[in-house]
Legacy VTK file of the C-alpha trace (Angstrom):
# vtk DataFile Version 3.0
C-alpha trace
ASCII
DATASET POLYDATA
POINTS 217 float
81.395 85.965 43.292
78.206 85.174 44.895
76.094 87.235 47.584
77.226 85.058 50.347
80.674 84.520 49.135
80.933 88.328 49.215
79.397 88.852 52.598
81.570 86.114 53.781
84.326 88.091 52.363
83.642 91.097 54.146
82.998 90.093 57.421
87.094 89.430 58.590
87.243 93.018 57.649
84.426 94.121 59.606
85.466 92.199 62.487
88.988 93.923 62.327
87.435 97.478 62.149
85.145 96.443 65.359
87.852 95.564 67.437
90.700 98.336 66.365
87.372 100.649 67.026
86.644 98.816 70.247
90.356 98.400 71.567
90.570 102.557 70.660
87.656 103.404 72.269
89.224 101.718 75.430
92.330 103.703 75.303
91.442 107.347 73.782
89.342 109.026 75.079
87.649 106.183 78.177
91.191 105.867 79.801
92.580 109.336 79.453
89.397 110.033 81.081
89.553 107.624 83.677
93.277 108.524 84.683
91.946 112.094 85.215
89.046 111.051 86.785
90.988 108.639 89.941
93.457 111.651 89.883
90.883 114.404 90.769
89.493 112.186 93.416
92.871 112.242 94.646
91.427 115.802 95.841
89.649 114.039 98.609
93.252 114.276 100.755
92.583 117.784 100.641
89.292 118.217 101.950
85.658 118.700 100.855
85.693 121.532 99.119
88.466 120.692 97.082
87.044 117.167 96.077
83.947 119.060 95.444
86.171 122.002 92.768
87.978 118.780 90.968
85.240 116.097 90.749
81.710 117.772 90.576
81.738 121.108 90.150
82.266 122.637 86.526
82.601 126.204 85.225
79.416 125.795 82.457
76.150 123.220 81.552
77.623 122.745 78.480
81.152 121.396 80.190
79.295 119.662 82.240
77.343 117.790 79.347
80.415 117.660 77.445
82.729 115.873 80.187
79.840 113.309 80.662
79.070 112.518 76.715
82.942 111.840 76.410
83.114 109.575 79.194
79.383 107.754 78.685
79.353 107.407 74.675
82.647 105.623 74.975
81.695 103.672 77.919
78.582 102.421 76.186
80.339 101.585 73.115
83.342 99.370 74.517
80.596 97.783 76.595
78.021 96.465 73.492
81.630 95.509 71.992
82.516 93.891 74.871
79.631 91.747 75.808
79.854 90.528 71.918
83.376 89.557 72.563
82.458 87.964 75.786
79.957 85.601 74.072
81.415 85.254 71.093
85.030 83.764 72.530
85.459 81.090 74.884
88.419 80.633 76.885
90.653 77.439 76.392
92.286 77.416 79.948
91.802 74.101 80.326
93.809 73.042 77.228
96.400 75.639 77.383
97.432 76.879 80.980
99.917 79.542 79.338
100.444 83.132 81.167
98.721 84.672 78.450
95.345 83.028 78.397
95.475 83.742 82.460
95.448 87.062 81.629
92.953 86.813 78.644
90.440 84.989 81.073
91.380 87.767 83.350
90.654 90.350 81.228
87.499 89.022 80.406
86.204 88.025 84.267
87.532 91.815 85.476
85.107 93.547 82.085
82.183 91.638 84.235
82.826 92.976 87.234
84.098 96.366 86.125
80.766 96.344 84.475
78.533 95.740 87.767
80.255 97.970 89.422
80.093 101.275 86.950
76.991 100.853 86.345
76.252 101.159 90.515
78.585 103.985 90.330
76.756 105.842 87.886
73.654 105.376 89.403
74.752 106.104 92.977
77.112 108.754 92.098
76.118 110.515 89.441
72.577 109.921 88.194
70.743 109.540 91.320
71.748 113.186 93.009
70.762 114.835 90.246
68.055 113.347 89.190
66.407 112.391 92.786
68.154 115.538 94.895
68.643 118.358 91.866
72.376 118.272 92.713
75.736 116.061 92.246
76.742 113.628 95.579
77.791 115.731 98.423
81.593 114.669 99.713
80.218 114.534 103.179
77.600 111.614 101.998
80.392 109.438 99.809
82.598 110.336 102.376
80.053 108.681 105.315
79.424 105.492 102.799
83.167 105.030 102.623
83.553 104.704 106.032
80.154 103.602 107.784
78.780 101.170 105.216
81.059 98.088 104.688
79.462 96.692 101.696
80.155 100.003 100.072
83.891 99.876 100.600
84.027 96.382 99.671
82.335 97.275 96.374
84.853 100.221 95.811
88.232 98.837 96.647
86.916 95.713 94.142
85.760 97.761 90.824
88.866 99.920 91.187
91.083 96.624 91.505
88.897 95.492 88.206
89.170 98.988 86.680
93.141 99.163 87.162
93.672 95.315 85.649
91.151 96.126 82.812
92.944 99.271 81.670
96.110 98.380 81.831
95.823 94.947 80.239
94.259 96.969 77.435
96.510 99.006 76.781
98.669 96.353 76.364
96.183 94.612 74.342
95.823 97.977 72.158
99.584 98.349 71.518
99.613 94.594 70.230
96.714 95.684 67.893
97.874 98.624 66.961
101.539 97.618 66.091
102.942 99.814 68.457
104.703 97.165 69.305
105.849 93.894 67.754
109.062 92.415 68.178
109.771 89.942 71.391
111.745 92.643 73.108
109.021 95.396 72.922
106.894 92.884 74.119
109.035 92.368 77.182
109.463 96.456 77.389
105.650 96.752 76.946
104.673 93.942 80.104
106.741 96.316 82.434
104.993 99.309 81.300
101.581 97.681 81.919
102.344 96.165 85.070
103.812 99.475 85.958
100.768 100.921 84.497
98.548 98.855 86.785
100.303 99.729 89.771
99.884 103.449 89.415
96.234 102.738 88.921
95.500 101.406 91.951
97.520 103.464 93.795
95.397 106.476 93.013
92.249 104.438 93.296
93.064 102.865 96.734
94.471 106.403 97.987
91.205 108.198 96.769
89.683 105.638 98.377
91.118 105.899 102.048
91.260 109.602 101.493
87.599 109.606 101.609
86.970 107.087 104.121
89.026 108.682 106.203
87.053 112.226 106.298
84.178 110.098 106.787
85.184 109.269 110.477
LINES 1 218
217 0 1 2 3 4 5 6 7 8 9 10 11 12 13 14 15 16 17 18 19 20 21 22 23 24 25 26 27 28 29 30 31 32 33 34 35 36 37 38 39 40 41 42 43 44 45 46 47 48 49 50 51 52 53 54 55 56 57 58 59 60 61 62 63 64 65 66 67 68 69 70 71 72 73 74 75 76 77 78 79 80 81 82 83 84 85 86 87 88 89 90 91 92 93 94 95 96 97 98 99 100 101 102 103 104 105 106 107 108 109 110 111 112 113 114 115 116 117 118 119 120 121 122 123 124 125 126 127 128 129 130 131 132 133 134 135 136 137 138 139 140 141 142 143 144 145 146 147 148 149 150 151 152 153 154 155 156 157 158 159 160 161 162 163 164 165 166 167 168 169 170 171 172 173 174 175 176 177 178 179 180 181 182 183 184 185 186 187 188 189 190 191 192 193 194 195 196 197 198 199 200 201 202 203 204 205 206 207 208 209 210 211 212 213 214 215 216
């Protein structure tokens, strides 16, 4: 076999590993993370210091740097997967209007916007305290945004709509790849779950949400 036969040869196999790697990455540990992170801003019903205990406060530097490597090295991973995907696959849409290349188009225009939108999170939330003020956000100042600054909201109740859709069509997408699931009634099974899944999601987003723009009042 020839040099380029072989690499030809190998590269299904790489492209396999990438997206099994990519599709885990997404699930274990991003969304367990993400699931804990819209339920301690749940705290936010409960006041300021509360939201303060659960979402920015932790017990040691080291947690500290360890809670944002496991969230961060995941997050940049998916993403440089992603954005291959993204250019690398072209919808068909046009040719094929079935429910499940709505969702894959979906899935694909919600990764955009999820990605605008973390990336202003990060900055605003968590990068530019610390680096600009020597100290995470304060609740009273997200809480003030939330409820003063329109755009802000706007931008929030969006990314956590993208967030919830992105998520939970992955995991959907994972369990296909995976072979969690595989026969037609599994799959039926498994499109509750996700819409289920999604609901939940945004439920916790959305209530963080109005939980903190309504202390900002």
């Amino acid at each position: 076999m020839s040099t380029a036969e072989a690499a030809l040869t190998k590269r299904p196999d790489a492209s396999f590993l990438r997206a099994r790697l990519g599709s885990l990455l997404a699930v274990v540990p991003l969304g367990v993370w993400t699931v804990a992170h819209l339920w301690h801003n749940l705290a936010a019903f409960r006041g300021a210091a509360a939201w303060q205990a659960e979402v920015t406060t932790h017990s040691h530097p080291i947690a500290f740097f360890a809670s944002s490597l496991v969230a961060l090295l995941p997050l940049g991973l998916h993403t440089i997967w992603g954005i291959g995907r993204i250019l690398s696959v072209r919808p068909n849409n046009t040719q094929y209007t079935f429910y499940g290349n709505l969702k894959y188009a979906l899935q694909r225009l919600s990764a955009i916007g999820v990605l605008g939108f973390l990336g202003a999170h990060i900055w605003k939330a968590f990068l530019d305290p610390r680096l600009n003020r020597g100290g995470p956000e304060p609740f009273a100042d997200i809480a003030r945004e939330m409820h003063h600054h329109g755009p802000t909201l706007v931008v929030y109740i969006l990314g956590v709509l993208g967030v919830a859709y992105h998520l939970a069509n992955g995991l959907q997408t994972f369990s296909m790849g995976w072979g969690v699931v595989s026969s037609r009634r599994a799959l039926k099974k498994l499109e509750a779950v996700v819409l289920l899944t999604f609901v939940i999601l945004l439920a916790m987003g959305w209530g963080a949400i109005y939980a903190l723009w309504s202390a900002g009042a």
